[in-house]
N, C-alpha and C positions, 0 to 999 in steps of 0.2 A: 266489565270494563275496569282497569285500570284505576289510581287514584287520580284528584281533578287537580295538578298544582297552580297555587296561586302563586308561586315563584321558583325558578330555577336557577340554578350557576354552581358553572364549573372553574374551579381554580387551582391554583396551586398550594400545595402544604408543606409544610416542614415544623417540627418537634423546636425548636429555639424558644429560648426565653428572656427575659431582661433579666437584669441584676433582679429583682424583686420575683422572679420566677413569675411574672406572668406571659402566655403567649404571644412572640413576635406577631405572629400572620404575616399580613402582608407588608409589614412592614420591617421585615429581613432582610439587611442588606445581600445577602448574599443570592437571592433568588435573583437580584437581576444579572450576576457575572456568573452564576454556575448551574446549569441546566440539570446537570445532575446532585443536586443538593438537596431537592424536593422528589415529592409526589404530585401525584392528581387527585384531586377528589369533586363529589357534587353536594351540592344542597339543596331539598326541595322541601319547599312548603304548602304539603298537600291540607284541606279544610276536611278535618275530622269531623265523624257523625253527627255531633253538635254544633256543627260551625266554627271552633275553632283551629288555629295552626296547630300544627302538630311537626314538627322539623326532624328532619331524619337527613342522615348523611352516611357518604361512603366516603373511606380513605384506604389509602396505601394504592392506589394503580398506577404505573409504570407510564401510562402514558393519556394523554385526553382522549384519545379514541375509547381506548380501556375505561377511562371512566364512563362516558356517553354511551359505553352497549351495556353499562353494569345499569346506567340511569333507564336507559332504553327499557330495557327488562322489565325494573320498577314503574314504567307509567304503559307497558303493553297494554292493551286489551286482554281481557280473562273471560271467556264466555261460560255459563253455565244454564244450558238449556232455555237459551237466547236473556235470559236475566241478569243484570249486574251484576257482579263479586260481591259489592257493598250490600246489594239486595234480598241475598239469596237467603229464605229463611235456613234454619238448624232444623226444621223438620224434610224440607227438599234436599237438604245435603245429607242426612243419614238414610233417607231413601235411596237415594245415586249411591249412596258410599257404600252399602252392604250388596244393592244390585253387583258391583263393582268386582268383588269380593267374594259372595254365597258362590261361586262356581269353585273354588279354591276350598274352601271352609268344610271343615269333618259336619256331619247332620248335628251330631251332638253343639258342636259349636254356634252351627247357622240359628240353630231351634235356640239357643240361648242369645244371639243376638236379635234373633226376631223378637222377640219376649219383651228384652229392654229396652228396644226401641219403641214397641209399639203398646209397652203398658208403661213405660217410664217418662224414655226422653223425651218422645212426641209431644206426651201431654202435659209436661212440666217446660217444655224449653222451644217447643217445634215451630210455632208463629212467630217467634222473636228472630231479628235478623242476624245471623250468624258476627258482621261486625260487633253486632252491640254487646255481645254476651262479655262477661266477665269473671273472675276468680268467686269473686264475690255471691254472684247469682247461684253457683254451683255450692260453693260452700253452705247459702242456705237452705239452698231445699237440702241438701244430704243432712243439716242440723234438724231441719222440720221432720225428716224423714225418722231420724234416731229417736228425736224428741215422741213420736206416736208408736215406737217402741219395736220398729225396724231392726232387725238385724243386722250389725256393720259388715259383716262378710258382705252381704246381697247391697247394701248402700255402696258397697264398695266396688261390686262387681260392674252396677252401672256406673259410676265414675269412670273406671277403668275402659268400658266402651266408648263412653263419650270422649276419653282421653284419642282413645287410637282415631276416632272417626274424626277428631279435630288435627292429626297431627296428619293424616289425608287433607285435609284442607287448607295448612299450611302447603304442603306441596303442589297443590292446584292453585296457590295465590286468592286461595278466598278471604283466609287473615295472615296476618306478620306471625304470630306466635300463638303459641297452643296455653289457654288460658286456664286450662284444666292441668297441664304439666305438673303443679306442684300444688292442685289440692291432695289431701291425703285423708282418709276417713279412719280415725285411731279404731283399732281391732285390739279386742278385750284376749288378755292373756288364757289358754287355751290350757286349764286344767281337766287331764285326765281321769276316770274314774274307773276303776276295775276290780271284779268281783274276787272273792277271796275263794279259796279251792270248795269251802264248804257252801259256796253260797249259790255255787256253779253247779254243786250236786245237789243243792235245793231246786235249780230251775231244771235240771234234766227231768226229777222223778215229777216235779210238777206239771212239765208234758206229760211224763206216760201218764199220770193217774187220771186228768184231766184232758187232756190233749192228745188222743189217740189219733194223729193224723199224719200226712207227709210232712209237716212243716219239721215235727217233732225230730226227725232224722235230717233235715235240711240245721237244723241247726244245731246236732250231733256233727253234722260234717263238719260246719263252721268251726267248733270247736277245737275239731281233730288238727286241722288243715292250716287253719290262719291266715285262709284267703279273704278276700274281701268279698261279701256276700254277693255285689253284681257282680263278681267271677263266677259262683257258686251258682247261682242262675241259670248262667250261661253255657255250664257246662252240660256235654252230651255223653250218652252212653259210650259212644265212636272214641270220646278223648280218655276212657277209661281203661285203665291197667292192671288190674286187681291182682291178676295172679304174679305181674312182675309189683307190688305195691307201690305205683304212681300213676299220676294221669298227667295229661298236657291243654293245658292253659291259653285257650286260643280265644274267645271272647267274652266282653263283659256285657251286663244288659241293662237298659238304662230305657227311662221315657221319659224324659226330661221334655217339657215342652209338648209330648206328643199325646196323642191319647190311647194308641197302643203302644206296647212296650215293642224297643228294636234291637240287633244287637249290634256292638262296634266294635273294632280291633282292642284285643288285649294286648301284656306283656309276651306272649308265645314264650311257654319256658314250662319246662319238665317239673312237676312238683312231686317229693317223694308222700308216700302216705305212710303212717302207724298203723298199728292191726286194730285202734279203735275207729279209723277213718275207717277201714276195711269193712269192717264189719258192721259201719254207719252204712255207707252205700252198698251189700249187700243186705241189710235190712231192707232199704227202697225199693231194691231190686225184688224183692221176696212179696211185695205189693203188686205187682204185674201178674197177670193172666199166667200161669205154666206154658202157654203155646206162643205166649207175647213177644215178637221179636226185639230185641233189645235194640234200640234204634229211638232219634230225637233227642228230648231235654231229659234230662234225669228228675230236675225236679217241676215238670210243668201241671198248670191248672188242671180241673177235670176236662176238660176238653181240648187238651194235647196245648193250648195257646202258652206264651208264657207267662211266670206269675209276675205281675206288676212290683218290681222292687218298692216303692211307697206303702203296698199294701201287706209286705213281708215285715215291712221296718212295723208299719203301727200295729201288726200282730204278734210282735217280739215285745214291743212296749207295754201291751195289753199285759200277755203273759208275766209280765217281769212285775208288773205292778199290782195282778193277781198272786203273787209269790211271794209279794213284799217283802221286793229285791230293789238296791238302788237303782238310778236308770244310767244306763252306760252307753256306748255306743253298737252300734251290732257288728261294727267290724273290730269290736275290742272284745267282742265275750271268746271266752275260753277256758278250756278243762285242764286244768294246771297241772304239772307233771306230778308234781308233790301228791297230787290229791289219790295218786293211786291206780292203777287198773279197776281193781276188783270194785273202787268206788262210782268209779265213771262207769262201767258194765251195769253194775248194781241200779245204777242210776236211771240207767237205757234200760232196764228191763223191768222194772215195776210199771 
């Protein structure tokens, strides 16, 4: 439903002032001898969650009618699965809102607004009634949240959900304004870290001598390629080019949210390869049965599934910290041109 007001009226306006610049109103001569000299406007004083007025006005309409369907509008009824507007908690409205939604939303997407809503918002916000919420209430959980040593990316991603699922709720007339619009959760400046050529041919021979496995050419490829490792995942024998030196980039692999890995639309775009990429995925390829048809993922688990990117990242970190190598990112390592052929070779084959 609608606000409840405790008074209404519609009048007339006009901009005039006295010598001392305060506003004429209604007491402008001129609104009795000139119909076109003013506006329209309303005033309602509906009784906010607390009990008290809360005054809200419209101006500038051309005529009283105009004002009365713009007032109309503000005291309509607003249904929400037979419950009040005033009523409806913030955990019933992010369930509606994403039902609403998850038909349109990439999997990757939906699985990360499932997540927020139903480990975050629910249980930090969900029984409180969606009027009552404030700037305020958000600002402290995401401080409580940083304070226990939360990451502001993720502090920020759910803000940013409850942002959009509130700015839905302004368009449904559940509140006047989105009260999350202008919290902001400050994100820490994003210094890069990246190995030096010699330190990149530390981690290569430190696979071979130690780590005689597929991963060891999965991140030979990385190296070569400079793709982003859920590219590298993703890709299959089918998108491979070897003898013209490129392959094509058609999905990445991700399980965000899920408990098997899935894959999702990449950038689709041709990428050339070096004769060290080359010669990385003919390595892998040199792992396959002689009769094996080349076919699937290039670099999947033993049992044809794909490899879980979280489980590739904390096997690259292991490795790097077994190397006592600094920690970088895995879509930042790479064999730097400087460092040579014969060094990077050298490196892949011990």
């Amino acid at each position: 439903m609608g606000i409840s007001p405790q008074e209404i009226s519609l009048y007339r306006h006009c901009d005039c002032h006295d010598a001392e610049q305060r506003p004429l109103g209604d007491d402008c001569p001129r609104l009795a001898t000139d119909e076109g000299h003013s506006t329209w406007a309303y005033e309602v004083e509906p009784l906010g969650a607390n009990g008290s007025l809360e005054i809200r006005r419209g101006v500038g309409y051309p005529s009283a009618q105009d004002a009365w369907r713009a007032l109309e509008g503000l005291l309509a009824p607003k249904q929400n699965s037979g419950a009040e507007a005033s009523e409806v908690s913030i955990g019933a409205h992010l369930v509606e809102w994403f039902e609403r939604k998850e038909a349109v939303l990439r999997p990757a997407t939906a699985a990360s607004y499932t997540a927020v809503i139903h480990k975050d918002l629910v249980p930090a916000f969900g029984v409180m009634r969606i009027s009552d919420l404030r700037s305020r209430h958000i600002m402290d959980w995401a401080e409580s949240q940083l304070a226990r040593g939360r990451g502001p990316c993720a502090v920020q991603r759910v803000v940013s959900t409850l942002r959009t699922a509130l700015f839905d709720a302004v368009r449904h007339g559940l509140v006047f304004s989105n009260v999350a619009r202008d919290v902001n959760v400050p994100r820490p400046v994003r210094r890069s870290v990246y190995w030096t050529p010699q330190q990149a041919a530390t981690f290569r021979r430190h696979n071979a001598h130690h780590n005689a496995d597929q991963l060891r050419y999965l991140f030979e490829v990385l190296d070569e390629t400079h793709l982003p490792y859920r590219e590298v995942l993703a890709l299959h024998w089918a998108d491979l080019h070897l003898a013209d030196k490129r392959l094509y980039v058609r999905w990445a692999l991700t399980s965000r949210n899920s408990a098997q890995p899935y894959l999702v639309r990449a950038r689709r775009n041709w990428i050339g390869l070096s004769e060290g990429g080359v010669a990385a995925l003919q390595r892998q390829r040199s792992l396959l049965p002689s009769n094996a048809p080349l076919e699937g993922l290039v670099f999947p688990a033993d049992d044809g599934a794909p490899l879980r990117p979280e489980w590739v990242l904390q096997q690259f970190r292991k490795r790097s910290a077994e190397a006592q190598l600094p920690r970088i990112s895995l879509n930042d390592i790479s064999c730097v041109t400087s460092l040579g052929a014969d060094d990077c070779d050298e490196g892949s084959a011990k």
